[in-house]
BAKOL-161609 format. One line per 5 residues: their letters; for each residue x, y, z of C-alpha. Coordinates in pm, 1 decimal. Layout:
REM residues N
a = X,Y,Z | ...
***
This chain:
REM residues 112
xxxxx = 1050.3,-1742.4,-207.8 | 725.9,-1750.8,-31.4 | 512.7,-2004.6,-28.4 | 150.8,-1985.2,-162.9 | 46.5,-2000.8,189.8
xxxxx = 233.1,-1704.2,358.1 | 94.9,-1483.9,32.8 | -256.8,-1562.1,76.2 | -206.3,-1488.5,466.8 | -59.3,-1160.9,384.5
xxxxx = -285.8,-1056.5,99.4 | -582.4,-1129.3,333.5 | -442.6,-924.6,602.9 | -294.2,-650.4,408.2 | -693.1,-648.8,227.4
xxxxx = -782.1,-624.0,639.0 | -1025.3,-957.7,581.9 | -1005.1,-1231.9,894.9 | -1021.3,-1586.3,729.9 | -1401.8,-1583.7,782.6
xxxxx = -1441.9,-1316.2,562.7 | -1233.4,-1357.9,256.2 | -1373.0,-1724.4,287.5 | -1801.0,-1585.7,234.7 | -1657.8,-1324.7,-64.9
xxxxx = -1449.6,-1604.5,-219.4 | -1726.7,-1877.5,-195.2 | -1516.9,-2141.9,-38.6 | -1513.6,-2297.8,353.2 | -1355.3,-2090.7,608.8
xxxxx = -1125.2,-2427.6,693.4 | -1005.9,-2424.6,290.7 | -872.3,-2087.6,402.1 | -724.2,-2211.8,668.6 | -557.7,-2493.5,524.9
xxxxx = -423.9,-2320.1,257.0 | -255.9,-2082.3,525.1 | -145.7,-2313.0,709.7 | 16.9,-2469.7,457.6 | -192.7,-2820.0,438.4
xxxxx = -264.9,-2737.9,83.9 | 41.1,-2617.2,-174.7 | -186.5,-2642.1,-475.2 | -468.5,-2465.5,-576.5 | -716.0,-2530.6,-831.5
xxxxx = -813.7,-2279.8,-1128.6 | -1148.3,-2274.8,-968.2 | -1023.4,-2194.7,-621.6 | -763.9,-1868.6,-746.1 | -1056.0,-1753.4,-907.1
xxxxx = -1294.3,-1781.0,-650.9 | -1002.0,-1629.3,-390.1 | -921.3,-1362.5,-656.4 | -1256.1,-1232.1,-617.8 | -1289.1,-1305.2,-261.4
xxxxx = -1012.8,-1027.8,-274.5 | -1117.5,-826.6,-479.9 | -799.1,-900.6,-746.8 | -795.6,-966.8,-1113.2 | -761.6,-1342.2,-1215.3
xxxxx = -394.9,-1243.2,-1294.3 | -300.1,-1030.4,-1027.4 | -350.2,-1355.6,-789.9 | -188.8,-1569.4,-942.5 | 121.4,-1304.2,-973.3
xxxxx = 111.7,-1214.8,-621.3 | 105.6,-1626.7,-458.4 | 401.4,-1654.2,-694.3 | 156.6,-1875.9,-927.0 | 263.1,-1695.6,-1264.9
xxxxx = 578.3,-1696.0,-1410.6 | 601.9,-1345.6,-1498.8 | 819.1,-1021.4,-1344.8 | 638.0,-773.4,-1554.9 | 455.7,-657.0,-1163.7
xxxxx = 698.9,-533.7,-874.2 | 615.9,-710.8,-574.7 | 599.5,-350.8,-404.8 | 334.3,-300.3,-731.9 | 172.2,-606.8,-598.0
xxxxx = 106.0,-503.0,-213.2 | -18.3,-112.8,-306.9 | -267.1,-291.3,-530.2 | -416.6,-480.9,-303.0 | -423.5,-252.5,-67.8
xxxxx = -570.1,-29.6,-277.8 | -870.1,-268.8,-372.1 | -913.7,-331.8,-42.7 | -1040.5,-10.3,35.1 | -1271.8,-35.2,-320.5
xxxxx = -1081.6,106.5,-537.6 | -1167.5,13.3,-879.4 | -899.6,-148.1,-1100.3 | -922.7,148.3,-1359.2 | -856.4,401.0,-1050.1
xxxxx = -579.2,136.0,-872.9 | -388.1,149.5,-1204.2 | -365.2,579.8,-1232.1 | -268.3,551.7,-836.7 | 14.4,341.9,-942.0
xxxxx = 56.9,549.9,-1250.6 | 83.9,865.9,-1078.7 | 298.3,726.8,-821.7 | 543.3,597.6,-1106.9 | 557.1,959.9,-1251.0
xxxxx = 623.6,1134.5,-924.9 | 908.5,888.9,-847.9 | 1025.9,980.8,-1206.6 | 1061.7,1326.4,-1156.9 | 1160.5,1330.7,-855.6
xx = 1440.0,1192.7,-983.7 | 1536.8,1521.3,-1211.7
***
């Protein structure tokens, strides 16, 4: 399992963000980034996965899915990395959701 500290590194990268950046969306010091990635910090505060949620640009529960924070397997991890992705490049969540729709009914009849 990955740590809370390797996810946040690779959501940031795979959202193409440097530390500096995702640190002035999310509201918080560019060193709390850092520490969190380097692994100084394993806990985050409600306030903090919000404010790196939106730093992000992730739903509330979508963060805390992807760092592994919520206890739930209702999201594929592969689910996970195509959404942020796709909000990376502004996608809204509405339009994130019938990508991953679409991409679920290709791969189901495909399989026909």
């Amino acid at each position: 399992m990955k740590t809370i500290s390797k996810q946040l590194k690779e959501l940031r990268e795979n959202a193409s963000l440097s530390q500096n950046e995702l640190a002035k969306r999310a509201n918080i010091s560019p060193a709390y980034v850092n520490k969190i990635e380097k692994g100084l910090y394993t806990t985050l505060s409600i306030d903090k996965c919000h404010n790196l949620a939106k730093g992000l640009g992730m739903t509330f529960r979508d963060f805390l899915d992807a760092v592994g924070l919520l206890n739930d397997n209702s999201t594929p991890k592969a689910n996970m990395t195509l959404m942020s992705a796709l909000r990376a490049r502004k996608l809204t969540n509405e339009q994130v959701n019938q990508v991953i729709s679409y991409i679920e009914y290709v791969q189901d009849n495909g399989n026909k």
